[in-house]
C-alpha positions in Angstrom: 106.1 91.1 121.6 104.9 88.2 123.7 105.8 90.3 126.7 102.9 93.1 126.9 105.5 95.4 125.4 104.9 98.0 122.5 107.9 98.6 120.4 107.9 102.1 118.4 108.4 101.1 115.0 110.8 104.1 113.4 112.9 104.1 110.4 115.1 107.0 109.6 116.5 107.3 106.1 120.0 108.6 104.8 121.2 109.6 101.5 125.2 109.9 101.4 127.4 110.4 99.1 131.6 110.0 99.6 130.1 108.7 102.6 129.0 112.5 104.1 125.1 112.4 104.9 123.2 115.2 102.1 120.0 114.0 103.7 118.0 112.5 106.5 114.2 111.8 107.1 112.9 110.1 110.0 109.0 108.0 108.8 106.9 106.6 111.2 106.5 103.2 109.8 109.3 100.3 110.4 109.4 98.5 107.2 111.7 100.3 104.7 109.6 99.9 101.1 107.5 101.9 102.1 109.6 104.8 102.7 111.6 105.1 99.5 109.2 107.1 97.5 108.9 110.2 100.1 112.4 109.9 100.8 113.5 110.9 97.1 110.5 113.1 96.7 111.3 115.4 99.5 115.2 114.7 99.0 116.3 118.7 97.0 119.5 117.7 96.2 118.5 114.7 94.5 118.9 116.2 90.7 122.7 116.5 92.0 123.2 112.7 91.7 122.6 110.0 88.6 122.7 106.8 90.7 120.1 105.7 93.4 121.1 102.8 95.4 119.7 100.8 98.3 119.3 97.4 100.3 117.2 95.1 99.4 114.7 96.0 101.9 113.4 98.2 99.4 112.9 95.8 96.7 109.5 95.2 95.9 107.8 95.7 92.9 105.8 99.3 93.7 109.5 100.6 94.2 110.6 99.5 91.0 108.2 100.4 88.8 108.2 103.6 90.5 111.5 104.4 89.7 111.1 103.5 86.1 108.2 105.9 85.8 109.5 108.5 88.0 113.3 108.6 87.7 113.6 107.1 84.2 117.1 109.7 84.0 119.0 107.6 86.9 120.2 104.4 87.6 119.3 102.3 90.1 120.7 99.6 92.0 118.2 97.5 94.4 118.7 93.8 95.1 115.1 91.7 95.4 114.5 90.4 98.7 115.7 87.0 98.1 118.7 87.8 96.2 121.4 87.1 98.9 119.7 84.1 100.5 119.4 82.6 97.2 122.8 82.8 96.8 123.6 80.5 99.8 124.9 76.8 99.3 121.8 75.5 101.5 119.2 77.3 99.5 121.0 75.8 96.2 120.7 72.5 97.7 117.3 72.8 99.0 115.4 70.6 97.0 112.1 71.4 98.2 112.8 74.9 96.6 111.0 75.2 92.9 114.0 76.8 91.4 116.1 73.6 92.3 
């Protein structure tokens, strides 16, 4: 902040399913990769469910590979970072992009 202001940086995590909460956790840091791990790891009902499925503020390569190794029994379902921008009109027609 520009302004002298200090922002608390919170995140708070839910699991649903049928869209009722079966868990919350509240982490002190504001990005969201970094939270995925103790989320499932303190998560009791987790054995209940075979899919795990977020945003892609979650994809990054630690949480994937995690999940193989960890998880290997469930799907998952977590977009890369990029995924929807790439799938703009103005990124396609970027050509200063290297994928173009």
């Amino acid at each position: 902040m520009k302004n002298g202001q200090l922002k608390p940086g919170y995140n708070i995590q839910a699991a649903t399913t049928n869209q009722y909460v079966v868990d919350f956790a509240l982490y002190p840091n504001p990005t969201e990769f970094k939270t995925l791990e103790p989320f499932l790891k303190q998560m009791p009902t987790l054995n209940k469910f075979d899919k795990i499925v977020a945003d892609a503020g979650y994809g990054s390569e630690y949480n994937h590979s995690m999940l193989e190794k960890e998880y290997p029994d469930k799907k998952y379902y977590i977009p890369y970072t990029m995924y929807e921008k790439e799938k703009t009109r103005k990124y396609k027609n970027d050509p200063t992009k290297l994928a173009n």
